[in-house]
C-alpha positions as CSV (number, residue, x, y, z in Angstrom):
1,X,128.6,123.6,-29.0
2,X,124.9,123.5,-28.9
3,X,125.4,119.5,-27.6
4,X,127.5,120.7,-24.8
5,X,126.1,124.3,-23.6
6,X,122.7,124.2,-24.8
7,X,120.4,127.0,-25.9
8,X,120.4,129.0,-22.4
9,X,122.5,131.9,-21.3
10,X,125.6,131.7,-19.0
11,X,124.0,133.0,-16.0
12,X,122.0,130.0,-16.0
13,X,124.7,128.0,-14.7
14,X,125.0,130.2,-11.4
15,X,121.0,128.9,-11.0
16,X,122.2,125.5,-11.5
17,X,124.5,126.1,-8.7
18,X,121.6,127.8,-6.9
19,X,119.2,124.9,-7.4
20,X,121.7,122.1,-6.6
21,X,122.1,123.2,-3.6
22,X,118.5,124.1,-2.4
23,X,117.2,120.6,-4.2
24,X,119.7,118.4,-1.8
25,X,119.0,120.3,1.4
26,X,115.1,119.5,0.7
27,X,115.5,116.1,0.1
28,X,118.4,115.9,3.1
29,X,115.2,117.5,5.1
30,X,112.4,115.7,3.8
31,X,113.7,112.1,4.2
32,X,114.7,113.3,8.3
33,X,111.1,113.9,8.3
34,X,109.6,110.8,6.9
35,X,111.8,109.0,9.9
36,X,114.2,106.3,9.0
37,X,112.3,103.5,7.1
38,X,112.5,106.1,4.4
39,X,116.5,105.9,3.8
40,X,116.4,102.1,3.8
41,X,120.1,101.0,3.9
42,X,121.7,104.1,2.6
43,X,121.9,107.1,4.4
44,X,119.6,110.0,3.9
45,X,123.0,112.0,2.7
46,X,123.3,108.8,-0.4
47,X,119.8,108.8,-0.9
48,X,119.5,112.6,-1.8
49,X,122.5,112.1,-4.0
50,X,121.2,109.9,-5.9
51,X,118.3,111.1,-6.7
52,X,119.6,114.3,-7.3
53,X,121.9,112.5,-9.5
54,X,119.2,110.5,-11.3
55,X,117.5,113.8,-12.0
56,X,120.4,115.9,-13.6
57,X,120.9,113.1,-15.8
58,X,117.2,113.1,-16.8
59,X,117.1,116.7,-17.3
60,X,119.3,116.6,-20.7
61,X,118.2,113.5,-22.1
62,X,114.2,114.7,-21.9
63,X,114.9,118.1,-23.2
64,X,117.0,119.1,-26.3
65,X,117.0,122.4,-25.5
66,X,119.8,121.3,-22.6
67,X,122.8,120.6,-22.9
68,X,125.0,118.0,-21.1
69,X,127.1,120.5,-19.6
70,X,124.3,121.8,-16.6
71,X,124.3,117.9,-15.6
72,X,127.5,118.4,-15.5
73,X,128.0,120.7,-13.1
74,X,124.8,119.2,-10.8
75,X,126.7,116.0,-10.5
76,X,130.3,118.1,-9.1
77,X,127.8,120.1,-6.8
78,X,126.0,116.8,-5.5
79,X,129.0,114.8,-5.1
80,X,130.7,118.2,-3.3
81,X,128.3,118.4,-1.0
82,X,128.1,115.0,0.0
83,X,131.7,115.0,0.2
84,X,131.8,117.6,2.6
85,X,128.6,116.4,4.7
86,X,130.3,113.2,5.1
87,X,134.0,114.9,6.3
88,X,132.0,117.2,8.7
89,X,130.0,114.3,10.0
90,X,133.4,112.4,10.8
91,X,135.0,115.4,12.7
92,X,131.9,116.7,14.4
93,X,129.7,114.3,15.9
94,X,126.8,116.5,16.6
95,X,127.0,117.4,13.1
96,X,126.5,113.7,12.3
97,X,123.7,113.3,14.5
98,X,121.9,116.4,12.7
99,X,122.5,115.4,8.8
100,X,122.9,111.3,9.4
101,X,120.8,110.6,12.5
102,X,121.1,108.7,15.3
103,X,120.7,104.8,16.6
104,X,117.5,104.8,18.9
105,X,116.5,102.2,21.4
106,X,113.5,100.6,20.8
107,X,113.2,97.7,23.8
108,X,115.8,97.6,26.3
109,X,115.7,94.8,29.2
110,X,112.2,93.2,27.6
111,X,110.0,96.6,28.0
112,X,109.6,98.9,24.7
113,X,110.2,102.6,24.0
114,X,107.4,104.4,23.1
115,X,108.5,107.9,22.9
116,X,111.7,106.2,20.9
117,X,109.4,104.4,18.8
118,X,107.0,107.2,18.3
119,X,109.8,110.0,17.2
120,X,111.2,107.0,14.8
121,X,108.1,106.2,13.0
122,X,108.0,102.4,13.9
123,X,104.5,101.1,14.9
124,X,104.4,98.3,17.3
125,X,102.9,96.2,14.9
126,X,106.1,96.8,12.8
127,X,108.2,96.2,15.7
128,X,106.5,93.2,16.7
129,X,107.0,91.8,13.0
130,X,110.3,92.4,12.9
131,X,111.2,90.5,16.2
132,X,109.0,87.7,15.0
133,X,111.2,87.5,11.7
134,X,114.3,86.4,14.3
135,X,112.2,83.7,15.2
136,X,111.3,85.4,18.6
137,X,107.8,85.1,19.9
138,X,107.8,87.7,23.8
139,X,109.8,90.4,24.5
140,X,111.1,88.9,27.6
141,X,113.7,87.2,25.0
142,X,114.8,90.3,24.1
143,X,117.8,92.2,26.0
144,X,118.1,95.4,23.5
145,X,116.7,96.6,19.9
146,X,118.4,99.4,17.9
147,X,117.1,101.3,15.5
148,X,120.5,102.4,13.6
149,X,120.1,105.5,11.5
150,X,120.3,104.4,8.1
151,X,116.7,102.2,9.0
152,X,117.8,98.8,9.9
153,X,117.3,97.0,13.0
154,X,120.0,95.7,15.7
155,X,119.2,92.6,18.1
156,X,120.9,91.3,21.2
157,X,119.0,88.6,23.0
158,X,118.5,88.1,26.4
159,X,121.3,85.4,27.4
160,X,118.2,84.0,29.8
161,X,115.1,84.7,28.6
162,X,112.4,85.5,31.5
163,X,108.6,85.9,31.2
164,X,107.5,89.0,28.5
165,X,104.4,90.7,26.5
166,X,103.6,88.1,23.9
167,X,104.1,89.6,20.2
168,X,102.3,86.9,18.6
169,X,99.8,88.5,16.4
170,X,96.5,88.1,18.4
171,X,94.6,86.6,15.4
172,X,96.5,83.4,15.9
173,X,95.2,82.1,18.4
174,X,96.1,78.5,17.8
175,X,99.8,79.7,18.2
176,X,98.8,81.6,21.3
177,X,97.4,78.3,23.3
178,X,100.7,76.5,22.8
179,X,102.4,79.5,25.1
180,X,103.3,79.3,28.7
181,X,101.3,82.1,30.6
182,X,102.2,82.8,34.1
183,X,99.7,83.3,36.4
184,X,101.5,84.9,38.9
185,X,103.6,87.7,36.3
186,X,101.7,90.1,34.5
187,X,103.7,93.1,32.3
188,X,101.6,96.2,30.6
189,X,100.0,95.9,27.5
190,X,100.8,98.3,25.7
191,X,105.1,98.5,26.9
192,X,105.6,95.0,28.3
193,X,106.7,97.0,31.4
194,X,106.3,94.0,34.6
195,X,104.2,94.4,37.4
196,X,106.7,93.5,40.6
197,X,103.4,93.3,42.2
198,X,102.3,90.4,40.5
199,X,98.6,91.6,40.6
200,X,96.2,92.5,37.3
201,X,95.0,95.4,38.9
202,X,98.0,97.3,39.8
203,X,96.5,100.9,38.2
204,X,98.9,102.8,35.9
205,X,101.7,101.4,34.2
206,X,105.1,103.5,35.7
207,X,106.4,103.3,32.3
208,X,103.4,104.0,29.8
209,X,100.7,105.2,32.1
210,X,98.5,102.5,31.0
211,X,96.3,100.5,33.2
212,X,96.0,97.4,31.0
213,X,98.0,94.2,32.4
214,X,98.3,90.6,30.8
215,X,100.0,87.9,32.3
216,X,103.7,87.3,31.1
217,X,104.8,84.6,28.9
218,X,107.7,82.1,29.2
């Protein structure tokens, strides 16, 4: 019996319930923390199963005094609880949006999100990587960007592309010269918002508040 129950007493196994329970919520909370990126292409729910998996399996292989039966019981709590996360998340959609997360906009019409970006953890030096990856090289080609909640990026492209903050990085400068400025369009700096006035000194940015202009590129 010693194989299956271990060498601990019965009420243990109402702490194991105890400490299932309390491990998953952290986890479930850290990850929401640590923004998206973290969850990858599972969701933070399959993530903290997982690993909570991986540990009740470690547990009784590391230490003899355990037996196989509190991993056991772990696993049924884990998979429970995961279970029932993912049936509340499909009949309450606010639910969902608490434990899963939700898709954020990131550039919409050519001019970036930076209170999106900033509460999703994705520096524009990310962003700008990731939209040079689909072979894109301004934002003006760029219609909308998702960030979807399990980390990964959606792209729909502009069906006419029109003049937009370069996202070349500016080290290559090579690269740079063989753009199309325009010297009579000139969108923010830091947000790629457009100027309609078509000036360089136009003061603040109505997007970002900024009051640093570049001239758009085609």
């Amino acid at each position: 019996m010693r194989i299956l129950v271990g060498e601990v007493p019965v009420s243990f196994y109402l702490e194991i319930l105890l400490r299932a329970t309390a491990v998953y919520l952290i986890l479930v909370g850290s990850m929401r923390l640590m923004g998206r990126r973290m969850a990858s292409q599972l969701s933070r729910n399959e993530m903290a199963a997982m690993i909570s998996l991986a540990a009740a399996i470690g547990v009784p292989i590391l230490d003899a005094s355990r037996g196989l039966l509190p991993a056991v019981i772990i696993a049924l709590v884990v998979v429970f609880i995961q279970r029932l996360m993912s049936y509340w998340a499909a009949k309450n959609e606010n639910f969902e949006g608490i434990s899963q997360g939700i898709a954020a906009t990131l550039v919409e019409n050519s001019v970036m999100h930076l209170k999106n970006m900033q509460s999703s953890r994705v520096a524009r030096e990310l962003l700008f990587a990731q939209l040079r990856s689909e072979g894109l090289t301004h934002l003006g080609m760029i219609k909308r960007l998702y960030m979807e909640a399990n980390g990964s990026f959606t792209l729909i492209k502009q069906p006419e592309p029109q003049p937009g903050l370069s996202i070349l990085p500016e080290w290559d400068t090579e690269f740079i010269s063989q753009q199309s400025p325009q010297s009579d369009r000139y969108v923010c700096y830091h947000c790629g918002n457009p100027q309609p006035a078509g000036t360089q000194d136009a003061g603040k940015c109505p997007n970002c508040e900024e009051e640093n202009w570049v001239q758009a590129i085609c």
